[in-house]
N, C-alpha and C positions, 0 to 999 in steps of 0.2 A: 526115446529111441526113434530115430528119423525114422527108419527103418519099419516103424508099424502105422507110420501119418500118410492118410488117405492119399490119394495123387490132387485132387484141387488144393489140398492144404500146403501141399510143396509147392504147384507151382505159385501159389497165391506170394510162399513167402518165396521165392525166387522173383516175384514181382518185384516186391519190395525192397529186397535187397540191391535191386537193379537201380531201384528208383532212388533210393539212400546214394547211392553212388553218385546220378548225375549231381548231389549238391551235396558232398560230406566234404567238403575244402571248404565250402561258405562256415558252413556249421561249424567247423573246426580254426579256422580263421577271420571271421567277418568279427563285424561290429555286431553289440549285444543290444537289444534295446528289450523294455520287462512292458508288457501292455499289460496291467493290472497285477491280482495280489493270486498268489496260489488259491486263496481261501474263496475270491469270485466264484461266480457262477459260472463266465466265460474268463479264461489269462491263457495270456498267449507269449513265446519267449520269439524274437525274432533276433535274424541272422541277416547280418548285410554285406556283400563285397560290392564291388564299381559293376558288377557282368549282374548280380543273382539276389535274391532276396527272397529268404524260408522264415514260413513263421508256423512253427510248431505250437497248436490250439489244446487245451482241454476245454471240457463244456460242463459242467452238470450235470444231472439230470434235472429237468424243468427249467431250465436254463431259456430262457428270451432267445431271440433271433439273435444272431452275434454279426455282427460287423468290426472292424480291425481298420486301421489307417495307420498303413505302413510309413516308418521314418525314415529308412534306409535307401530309398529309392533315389536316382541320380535327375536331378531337375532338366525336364527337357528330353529325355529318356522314353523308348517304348520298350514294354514289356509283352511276352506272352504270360498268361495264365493259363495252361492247359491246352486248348484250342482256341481259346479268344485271346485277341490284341487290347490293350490297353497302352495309355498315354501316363506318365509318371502323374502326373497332375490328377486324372481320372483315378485311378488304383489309392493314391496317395486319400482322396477325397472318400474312402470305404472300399473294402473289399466282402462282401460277403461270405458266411463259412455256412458251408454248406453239410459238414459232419458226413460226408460221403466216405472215408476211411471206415470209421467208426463211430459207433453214436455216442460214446462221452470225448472222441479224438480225432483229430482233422489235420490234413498240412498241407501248406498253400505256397507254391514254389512260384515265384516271379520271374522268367527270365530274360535280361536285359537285350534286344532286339537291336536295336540301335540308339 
């Protein structure tokens, strides 16, 4: 019952849902590419179109530091990550996950700058 979830839990997932939004065409339409096994410590399912690249993490628990090198990205390309700029080349060479969602779950939106 929504109707009894504190007010930070709604707006938390009003967040979210907001944020699902700017990249649910990618997800829904991109290219698929599988960074490891379900069974890993770290696998991550990534999502590609020409503009965006989502890559949806689990981690572990005890899981190592996790880095990711995205396929999808357009050669030549900049991206934002959050508030930092990256170079398709640069992002492509590791992206670190930083588990800032959640601590066994992460996701890391790319998006295409120029």
């Amino acid at each position: 019952d929504l109707g009894t979830w504190p007010e930070a839990d709604l707006d938390r997932i009003a967040g979210l849902i907001e944020r699902y939004r700017g990249f649910r065409e990618t997800v829904h339409t991109g290219r698929v590419e599988f960074h490891g096994q379900p069974s890993d410590p770290v696998y991550a399912v990534e999502f590609g179109s020409p503009d965006q690249t989502v890559l949806l993490v689990h981690g572990r628990p005890g899981r190592p530091a996790a880095t990711l090198f995205p396929r999808t990205l357009v050669p030549g390309a900049d991206y934002r990550i959050g508030a930092r700029m990256v170079a398709a080349t640069e992002a492509a060479a590791g992206v670190t996950v930083e588990f800032g969602l959640a601590d066994d779950a992460d996701l890391l939106v790319l998006d295409r700058v120029r």
